[in-house]
GUPA-81362 format. One record per residue: residue in three letters; x, y, z of N, C-alpha, C in turn. Coordinates in Angstrom, 2 decimals, padded with zeros to 5 digits. Atoms other than C-alpha are relative to their C-alpha. Last residue first. Layout:
residues N
+---------+---------+---------+---------+---------+---------+---------+---------+---------+---------+
| residuo |     n_X |     n_Y |     n_Z |    ca_X |    ca_Y |    ca_Z |     c_X |     c_Y |     c_Z |
+---------+---------+---------+---------+---------+---------+---------+---------+---------+---------+
|     ALA |       X |       Y |       Z |       X |       Y |       Z |       X |       Y |       Z |
...
+---------+---------+---------+---------+---------+---------+---------+---------+---------+---------+
This chain:
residues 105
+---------+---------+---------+---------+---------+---------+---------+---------+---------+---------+
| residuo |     n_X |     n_Y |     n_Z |    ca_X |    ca_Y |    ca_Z |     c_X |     c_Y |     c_Z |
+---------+---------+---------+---------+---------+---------+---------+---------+---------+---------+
|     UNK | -001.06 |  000.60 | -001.30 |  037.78 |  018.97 |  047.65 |  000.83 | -000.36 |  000.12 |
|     UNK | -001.33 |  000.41 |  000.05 |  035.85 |  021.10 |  044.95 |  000.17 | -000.40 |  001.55 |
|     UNK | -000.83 | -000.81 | -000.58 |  032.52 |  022.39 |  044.38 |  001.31 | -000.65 | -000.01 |
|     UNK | -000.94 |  000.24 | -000.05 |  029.62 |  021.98 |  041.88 |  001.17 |  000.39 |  000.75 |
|     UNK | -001.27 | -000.52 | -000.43 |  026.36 |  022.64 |  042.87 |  001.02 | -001.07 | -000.42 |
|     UNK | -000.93 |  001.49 | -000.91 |  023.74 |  021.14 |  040.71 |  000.91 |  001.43 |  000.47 |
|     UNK | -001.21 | -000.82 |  000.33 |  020.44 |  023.30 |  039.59 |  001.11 | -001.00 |  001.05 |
|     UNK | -000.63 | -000.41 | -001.46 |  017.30 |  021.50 |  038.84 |  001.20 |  000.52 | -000.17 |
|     UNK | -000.46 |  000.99 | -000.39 |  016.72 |  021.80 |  034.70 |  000.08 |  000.41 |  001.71 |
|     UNK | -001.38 | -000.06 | -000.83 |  015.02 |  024.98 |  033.19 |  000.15 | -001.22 |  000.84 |
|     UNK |  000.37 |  000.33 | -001.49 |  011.81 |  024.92 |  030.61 |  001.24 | -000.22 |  000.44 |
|     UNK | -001.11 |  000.14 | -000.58 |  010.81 |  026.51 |  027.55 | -000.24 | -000.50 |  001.58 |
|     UNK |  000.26 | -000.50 | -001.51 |  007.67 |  026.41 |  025.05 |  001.55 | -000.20 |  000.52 |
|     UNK |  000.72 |  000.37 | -000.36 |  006.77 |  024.72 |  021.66 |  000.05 |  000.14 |  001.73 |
|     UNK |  001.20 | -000.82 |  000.43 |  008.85 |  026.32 |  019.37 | -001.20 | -000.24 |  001.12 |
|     UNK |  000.41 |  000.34 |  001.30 |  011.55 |  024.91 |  021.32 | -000.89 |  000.70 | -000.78 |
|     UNK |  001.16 | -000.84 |  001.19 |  013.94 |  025.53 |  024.05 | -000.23 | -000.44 | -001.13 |
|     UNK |  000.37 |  000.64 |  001.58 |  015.62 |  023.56 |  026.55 | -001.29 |  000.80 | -000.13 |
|     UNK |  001.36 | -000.59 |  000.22 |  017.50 |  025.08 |  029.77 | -000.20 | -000.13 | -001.16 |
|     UNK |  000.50 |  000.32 |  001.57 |  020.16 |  022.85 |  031.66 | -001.21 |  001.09 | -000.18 |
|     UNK |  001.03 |  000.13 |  000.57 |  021.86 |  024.48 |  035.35 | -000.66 |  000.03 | -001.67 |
|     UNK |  000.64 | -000.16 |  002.20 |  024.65 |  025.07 |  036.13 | -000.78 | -001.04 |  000.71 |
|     UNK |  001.41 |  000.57 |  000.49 |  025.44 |  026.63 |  040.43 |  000.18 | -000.39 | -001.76 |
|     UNK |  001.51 | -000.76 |  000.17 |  029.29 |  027.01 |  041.31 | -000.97 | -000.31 | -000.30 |
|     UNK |  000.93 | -000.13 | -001.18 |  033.01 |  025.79 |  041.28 | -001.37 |  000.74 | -000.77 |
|     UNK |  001.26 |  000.67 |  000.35 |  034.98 |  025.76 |  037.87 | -001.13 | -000.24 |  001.07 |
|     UNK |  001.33 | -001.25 |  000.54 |  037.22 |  028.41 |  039.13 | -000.88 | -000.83 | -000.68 |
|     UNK |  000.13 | -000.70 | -000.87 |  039.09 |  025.62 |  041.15 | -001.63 |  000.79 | -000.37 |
|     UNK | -000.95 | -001.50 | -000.15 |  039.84 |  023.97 |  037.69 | -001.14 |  000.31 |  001.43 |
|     UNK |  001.49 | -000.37 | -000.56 |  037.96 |  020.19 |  036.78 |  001.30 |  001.43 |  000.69 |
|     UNK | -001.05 | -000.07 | -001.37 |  040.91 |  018.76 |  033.99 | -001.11 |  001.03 |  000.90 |
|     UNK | -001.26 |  000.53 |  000.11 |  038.81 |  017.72 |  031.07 |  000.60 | -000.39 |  001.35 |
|     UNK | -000.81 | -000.47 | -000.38 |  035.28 |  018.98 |  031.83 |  001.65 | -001.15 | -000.07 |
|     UNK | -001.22 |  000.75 | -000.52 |  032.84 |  018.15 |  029.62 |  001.26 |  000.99 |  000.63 |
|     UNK | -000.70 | -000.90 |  000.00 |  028.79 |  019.39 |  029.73 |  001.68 | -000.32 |  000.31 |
|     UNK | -001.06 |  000.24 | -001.25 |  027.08 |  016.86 |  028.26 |  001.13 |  000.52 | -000.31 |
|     UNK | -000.89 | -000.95 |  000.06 |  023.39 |  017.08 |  026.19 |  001.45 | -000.31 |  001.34 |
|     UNK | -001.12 | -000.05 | -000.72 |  021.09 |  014.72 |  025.24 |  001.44 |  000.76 | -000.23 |
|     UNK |  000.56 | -000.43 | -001.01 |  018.40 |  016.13 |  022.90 |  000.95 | -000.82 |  001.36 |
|     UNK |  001.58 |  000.71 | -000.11 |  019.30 |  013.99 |  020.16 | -000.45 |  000.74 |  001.05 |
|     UNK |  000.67 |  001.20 |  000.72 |  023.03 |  014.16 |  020.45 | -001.75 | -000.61 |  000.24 |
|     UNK |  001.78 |  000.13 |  000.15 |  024.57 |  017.07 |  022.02 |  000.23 | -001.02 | -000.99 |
|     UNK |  000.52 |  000.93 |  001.31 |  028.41 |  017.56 |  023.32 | -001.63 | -000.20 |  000.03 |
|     UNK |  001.29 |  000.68 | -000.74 |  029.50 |  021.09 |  025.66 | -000.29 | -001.15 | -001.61 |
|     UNK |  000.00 |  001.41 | -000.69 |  032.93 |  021.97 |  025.95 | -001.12 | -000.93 |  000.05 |
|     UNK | -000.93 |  000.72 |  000.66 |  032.79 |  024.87 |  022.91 |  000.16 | -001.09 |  001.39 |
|     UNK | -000.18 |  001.45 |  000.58 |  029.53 |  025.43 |  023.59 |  001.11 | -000.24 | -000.30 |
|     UNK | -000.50 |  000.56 |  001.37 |  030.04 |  028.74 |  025.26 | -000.08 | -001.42 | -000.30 |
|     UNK | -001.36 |  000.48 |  000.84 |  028.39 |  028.76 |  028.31 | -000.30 |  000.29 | -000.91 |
|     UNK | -000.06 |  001.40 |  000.85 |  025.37 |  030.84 |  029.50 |  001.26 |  000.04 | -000.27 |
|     UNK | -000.55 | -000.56 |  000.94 |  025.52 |  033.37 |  033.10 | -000.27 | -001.56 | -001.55 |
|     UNK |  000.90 | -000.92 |  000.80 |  023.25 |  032.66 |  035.78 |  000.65 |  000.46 | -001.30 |
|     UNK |  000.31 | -001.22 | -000.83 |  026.00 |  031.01 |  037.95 | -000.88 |  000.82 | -000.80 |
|     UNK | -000.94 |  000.11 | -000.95 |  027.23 |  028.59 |  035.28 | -000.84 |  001.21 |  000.56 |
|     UNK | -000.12 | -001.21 | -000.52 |  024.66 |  027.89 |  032.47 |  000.51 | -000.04 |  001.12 |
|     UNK | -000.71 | -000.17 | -001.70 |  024.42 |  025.48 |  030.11 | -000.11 |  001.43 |  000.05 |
|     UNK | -001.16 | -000.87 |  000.13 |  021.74 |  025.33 |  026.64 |  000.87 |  000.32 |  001.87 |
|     UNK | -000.68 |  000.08 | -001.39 |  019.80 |  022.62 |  025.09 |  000.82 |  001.13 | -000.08 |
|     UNK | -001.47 | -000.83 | -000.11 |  017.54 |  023.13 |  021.92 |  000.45 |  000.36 |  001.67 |
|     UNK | -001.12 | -001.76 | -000.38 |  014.58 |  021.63 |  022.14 |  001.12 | -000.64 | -000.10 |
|     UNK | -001.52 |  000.48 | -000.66 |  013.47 |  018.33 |  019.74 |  000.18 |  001.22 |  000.66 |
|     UNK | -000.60 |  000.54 |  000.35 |  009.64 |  019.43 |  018.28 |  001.84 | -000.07 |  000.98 |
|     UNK |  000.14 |  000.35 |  001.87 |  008.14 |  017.57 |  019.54 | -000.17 |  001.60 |  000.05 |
|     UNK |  000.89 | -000.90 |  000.39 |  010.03 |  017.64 |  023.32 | -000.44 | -000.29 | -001.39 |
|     UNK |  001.24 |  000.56 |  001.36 |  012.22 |  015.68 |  025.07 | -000.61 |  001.09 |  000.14 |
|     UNK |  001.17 | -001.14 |  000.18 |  015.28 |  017.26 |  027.51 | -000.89 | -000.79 | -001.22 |
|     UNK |  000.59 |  000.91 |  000.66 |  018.57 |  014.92 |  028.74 | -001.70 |  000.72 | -000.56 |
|     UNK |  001.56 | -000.88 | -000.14 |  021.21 |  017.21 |  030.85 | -000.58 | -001.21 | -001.11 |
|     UNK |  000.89 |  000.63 |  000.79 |  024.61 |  015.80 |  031.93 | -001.33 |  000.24 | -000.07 |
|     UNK |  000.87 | -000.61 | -000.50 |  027.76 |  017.39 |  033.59 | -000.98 | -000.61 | -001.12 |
|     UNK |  001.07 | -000.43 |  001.47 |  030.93 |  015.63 |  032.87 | -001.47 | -000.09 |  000.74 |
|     UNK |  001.27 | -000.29 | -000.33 |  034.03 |  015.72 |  035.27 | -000.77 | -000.20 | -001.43 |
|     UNK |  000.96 |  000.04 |  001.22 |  037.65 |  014.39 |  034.55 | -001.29 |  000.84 |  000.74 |
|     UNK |  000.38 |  001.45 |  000.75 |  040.55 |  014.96 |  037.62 | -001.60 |  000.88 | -001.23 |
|     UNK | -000.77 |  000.75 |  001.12 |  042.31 |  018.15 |  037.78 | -000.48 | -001.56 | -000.56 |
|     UNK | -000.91 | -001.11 |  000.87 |  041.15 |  019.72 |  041.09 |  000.87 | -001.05 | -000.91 |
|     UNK | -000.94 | -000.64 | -000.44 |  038.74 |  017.09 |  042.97 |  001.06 |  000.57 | -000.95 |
|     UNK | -000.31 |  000.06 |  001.01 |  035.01 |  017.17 |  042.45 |  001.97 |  000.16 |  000.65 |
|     UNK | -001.58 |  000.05 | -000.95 |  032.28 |  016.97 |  044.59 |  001.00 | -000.31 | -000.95 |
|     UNK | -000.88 |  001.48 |  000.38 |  028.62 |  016.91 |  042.92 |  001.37 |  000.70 |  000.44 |
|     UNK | -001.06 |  000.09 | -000.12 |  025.32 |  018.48 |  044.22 |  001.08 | -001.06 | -000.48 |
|     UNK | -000.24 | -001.20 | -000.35 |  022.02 |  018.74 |  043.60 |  001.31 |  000.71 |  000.51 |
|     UNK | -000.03 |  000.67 | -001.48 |  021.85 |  015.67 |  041.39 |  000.42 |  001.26 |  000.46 |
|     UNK | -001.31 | -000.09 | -000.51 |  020.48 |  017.07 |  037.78 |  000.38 | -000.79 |  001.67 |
|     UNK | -000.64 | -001.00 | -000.54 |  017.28 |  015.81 |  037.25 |  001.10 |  000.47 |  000.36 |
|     UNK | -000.75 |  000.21 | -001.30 |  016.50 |  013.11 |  034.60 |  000.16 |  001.09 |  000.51 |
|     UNK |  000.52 |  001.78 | -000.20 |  013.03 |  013.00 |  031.91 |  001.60 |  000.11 |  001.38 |
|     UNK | -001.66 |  000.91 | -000.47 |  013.77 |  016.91 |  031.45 | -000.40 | -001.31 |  000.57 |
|     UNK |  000.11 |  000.86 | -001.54 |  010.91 |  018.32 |  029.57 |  001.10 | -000.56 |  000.17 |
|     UNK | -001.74 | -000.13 | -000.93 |  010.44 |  020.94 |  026.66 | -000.23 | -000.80 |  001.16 |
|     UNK | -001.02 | -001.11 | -000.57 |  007.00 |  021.54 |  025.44 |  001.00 | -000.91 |  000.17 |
|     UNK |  000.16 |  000.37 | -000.74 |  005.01 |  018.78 |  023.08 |  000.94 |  001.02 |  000.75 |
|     UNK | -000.80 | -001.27 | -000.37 |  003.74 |  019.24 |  019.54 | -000.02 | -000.26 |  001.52 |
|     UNK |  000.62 | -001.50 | -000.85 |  001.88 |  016.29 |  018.64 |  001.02 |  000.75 |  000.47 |
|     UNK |  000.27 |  000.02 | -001.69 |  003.73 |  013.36 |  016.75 | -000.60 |  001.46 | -000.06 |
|     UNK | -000.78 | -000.95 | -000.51 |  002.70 |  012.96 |  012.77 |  000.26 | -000.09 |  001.64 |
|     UNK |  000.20 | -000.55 | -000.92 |  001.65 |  010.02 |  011.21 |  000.69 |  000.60 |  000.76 |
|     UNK | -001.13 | -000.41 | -000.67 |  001.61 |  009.30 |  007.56 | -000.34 |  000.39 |  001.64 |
|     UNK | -000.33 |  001.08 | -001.09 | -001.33 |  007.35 |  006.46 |  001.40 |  000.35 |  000.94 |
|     UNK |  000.79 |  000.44 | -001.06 | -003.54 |  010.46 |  005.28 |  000.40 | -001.03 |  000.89 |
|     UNK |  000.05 | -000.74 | -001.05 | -000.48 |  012.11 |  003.29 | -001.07 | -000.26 |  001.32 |
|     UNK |  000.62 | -000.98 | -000.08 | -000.30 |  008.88 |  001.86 | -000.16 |  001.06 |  000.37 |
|     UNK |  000.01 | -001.42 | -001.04 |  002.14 |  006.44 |  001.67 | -000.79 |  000.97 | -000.67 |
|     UNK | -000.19 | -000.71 |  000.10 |  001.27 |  002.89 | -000.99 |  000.00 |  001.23 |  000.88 |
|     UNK |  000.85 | -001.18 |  000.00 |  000.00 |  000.00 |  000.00 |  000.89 |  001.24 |  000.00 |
+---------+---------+---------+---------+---------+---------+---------+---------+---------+---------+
């Protein structure tokens, strides 16, 4: 049987949602690895974006695939301390992740 525009089926338009919450805290010690991890559905797909202390990253550390997003830290720096927090946008509305402390020991 042949595709139709009547047998095709579309998904519904759906806001922005985070299926995991950040953990409200994570401990970290100077120079080892870190990676920060956000996960957001929506129809259509948001757009993920970090944020350190109210301010947004630069993507240049951050990887996406599908609406999973992860924020990488190489070597974890002192001045990397502080509140991030995920926020996914779509046509179809916005919405902000719990917020993790990151600190150092």
């Amino acid at each position: 049987m042949p595709l139709t525009v009547e047998t095709l089926s579309t998904a519904d338009p759906l806001a922005p949602h985070f299926s995991v919450d950040l953990p409200s805290q994570r401990n970290f010690t100077e120079g080892s690895k870190a990676n920060l991890s956000c996960h957001a559905s929506g129809v259509p797909r948001p757009v993920i974006t970090w944020f350190k202390n109210g301010h947004r990253l630069p993507s240049v550390s951050v990887k996406e695939f599908k609406g999973h997003s992860v924020l990488a830290f190489d070597a974890v720096r002192l001045n990397d301390q502080g509140m991030y927090w995920c926020e996914a946008n779509s046509t179809e509305g916005w919405n902000r992740s719990s917020s993790l402390s990151l600190t150092g020991t």
